[in-house]
C-alpha positions as CSV (number, residue, x, y, z in Angstrom):
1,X,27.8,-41.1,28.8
2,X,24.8,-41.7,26.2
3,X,23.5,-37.9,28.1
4,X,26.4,-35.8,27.6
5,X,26.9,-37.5,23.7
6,X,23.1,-35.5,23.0
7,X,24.0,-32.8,25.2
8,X,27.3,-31.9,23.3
9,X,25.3,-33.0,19.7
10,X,22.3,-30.2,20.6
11,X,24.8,-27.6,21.9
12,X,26.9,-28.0,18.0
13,X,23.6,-28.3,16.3
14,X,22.6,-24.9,18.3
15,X,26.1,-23.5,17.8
16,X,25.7,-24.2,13.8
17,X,22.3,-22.5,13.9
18,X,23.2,-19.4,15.6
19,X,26.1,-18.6,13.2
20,X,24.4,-19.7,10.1
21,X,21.4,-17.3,11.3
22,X,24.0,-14.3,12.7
23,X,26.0,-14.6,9.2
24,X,22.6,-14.3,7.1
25,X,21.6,-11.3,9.4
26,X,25.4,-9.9,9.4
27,X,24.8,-9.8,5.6
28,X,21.1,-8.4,5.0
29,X,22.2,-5.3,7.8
30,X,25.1,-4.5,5.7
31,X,23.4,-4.4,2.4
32,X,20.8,-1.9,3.9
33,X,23.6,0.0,5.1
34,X,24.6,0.5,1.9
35,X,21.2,1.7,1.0
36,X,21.1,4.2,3.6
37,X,24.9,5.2,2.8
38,X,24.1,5.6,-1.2
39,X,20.8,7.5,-0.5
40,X,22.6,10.1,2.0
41,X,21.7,13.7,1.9
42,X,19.2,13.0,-1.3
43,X,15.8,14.9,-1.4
44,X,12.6,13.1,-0.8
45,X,11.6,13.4,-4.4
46,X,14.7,11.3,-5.3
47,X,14.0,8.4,-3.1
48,X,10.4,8.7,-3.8
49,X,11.4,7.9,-7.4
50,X,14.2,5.7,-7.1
51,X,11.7,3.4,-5.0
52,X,8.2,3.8,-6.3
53,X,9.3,4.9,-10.0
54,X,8.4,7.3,-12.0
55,X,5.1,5.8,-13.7
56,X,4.0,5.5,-10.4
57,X,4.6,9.2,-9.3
58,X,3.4,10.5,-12.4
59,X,-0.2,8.4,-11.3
60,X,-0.6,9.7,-8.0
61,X,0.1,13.2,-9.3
62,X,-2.6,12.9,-12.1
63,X,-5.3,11.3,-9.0
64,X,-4.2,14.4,-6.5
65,X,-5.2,16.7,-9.8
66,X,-8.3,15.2,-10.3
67,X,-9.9,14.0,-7.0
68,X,-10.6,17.1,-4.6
69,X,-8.7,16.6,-1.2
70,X,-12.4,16.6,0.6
71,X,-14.2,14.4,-1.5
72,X,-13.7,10.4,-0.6
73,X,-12.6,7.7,-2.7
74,X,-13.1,3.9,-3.1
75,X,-9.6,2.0,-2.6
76,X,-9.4,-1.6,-4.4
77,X,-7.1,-4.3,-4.2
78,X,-6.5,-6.1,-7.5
79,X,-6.4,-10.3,-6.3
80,X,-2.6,-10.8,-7.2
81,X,-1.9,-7.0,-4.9
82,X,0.6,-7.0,-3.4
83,X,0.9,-7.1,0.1
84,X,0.3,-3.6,1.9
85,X,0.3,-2.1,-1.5
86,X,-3.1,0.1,-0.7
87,X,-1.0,1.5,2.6
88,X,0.9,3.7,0.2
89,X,-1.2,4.7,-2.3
90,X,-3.6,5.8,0.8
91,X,-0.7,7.7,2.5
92,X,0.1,9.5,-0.8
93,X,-3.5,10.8,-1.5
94,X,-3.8,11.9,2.1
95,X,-6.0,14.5,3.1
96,X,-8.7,12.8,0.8
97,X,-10.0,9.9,2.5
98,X,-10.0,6.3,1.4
99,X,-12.9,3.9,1.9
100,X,-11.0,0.4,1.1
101,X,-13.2,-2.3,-0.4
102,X,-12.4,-5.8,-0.6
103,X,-15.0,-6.1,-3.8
104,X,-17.2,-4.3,-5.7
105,X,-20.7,-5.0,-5.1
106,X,-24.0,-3.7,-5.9
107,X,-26.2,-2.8,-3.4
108,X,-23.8,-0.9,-1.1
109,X,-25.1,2.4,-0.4
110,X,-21.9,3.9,0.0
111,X,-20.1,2.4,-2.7
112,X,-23.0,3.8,-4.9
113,X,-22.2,7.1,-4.1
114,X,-18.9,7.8,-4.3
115,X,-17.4,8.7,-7.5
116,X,-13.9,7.9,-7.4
117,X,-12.4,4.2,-7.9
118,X,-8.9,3.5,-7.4
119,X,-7.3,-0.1,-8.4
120,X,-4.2,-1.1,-6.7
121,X,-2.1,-3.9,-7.7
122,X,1.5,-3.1,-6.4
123,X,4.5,-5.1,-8.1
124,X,5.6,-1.9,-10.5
125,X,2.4,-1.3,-11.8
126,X,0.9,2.4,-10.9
127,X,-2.6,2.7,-9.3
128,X,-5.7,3.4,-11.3
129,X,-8.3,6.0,-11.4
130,X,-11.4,5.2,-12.7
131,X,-14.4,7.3,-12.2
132,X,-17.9,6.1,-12.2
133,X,-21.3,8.1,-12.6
134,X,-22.8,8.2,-8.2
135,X,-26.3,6.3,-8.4
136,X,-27.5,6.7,-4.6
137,X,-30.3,4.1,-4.1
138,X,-33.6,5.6,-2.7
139,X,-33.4,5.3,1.5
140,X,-29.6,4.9,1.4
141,X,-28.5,8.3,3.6
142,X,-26.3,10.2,1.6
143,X,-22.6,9.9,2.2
144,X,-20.4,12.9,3.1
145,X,-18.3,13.2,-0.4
146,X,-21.7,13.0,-2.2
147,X,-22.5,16.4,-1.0
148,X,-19.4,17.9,-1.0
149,X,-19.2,16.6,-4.9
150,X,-21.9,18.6,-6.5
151,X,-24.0,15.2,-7.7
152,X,-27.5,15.2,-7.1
153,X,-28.9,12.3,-5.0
């Protein structure tokens, strides 16, 4: 008797669960239904807006403008980033290549020589360029965007 008592008390318990967890997912698949239903038939460059914003598009325009697709870039993360944040600015600067850093730190030959600095912190806030004079050390080899930029080693 005491046996079937748990039995039937872990079968509702598991009962409750399930539809507590199938009426949360019921809810979060409709809502990105709707999403997908209101977006529809829009261009790219509407989502891209919609989602990212427009301070953020007009950033990564200005970087594409100024960083030439075959010269490399340093890609930050700023400590409250976040999450995953670097995958997109990455994806949008594509051809150029991203060499992602988890610090800045002297001493690194190839963080010497490369030119380009991007910050990204995610939450709304658009990426930033900064650019930085290259200072190869002596005996570091020189790195591929190095010579494609122009600067002396």
């Amino acid at each position: 008797m005491r046996r079937r008592v748990i039995d039937v008390a872990a079968g509702g318990l598991l009962a409750l669960f399930l539809g507590a967890a199938g009426l949360l997912a019921g809810r979060a698949t409709w809502v990105r239904i709707g999403w997908a239903m209101r977006s529809a038939g829009q261009p790219t460059a509407a989502a891209r807006l919609r989602r990212l914003g427009p301070a953020y598009l007009a950033s990564i325009e200005r970087i594409r403008r100024l960083i030439p697709a075959s010269e490399p870039y340093l890609l930050l993360e700023a400590p409250d980033a976040e999450p995953g944040a670097f995958l997109w600015v990455r994806f949008d600067l594509l051809p150029r290549r991203a060499v992602r850093i988890a610090r800045l730190r002297g001493g690194d030959c190839l963080q010497e020589q490369l030119r380009w600095l991007i910050v990204v912190s995610g939450h709304g806030h658009p990426p930033a360029l900064l650019e930085r004079p290259p200072r190869p050390r002596p005996g570091c080899p020189p790195s591929g965007g190095l010579a494609r930029s122009g600067a002396a080693p």
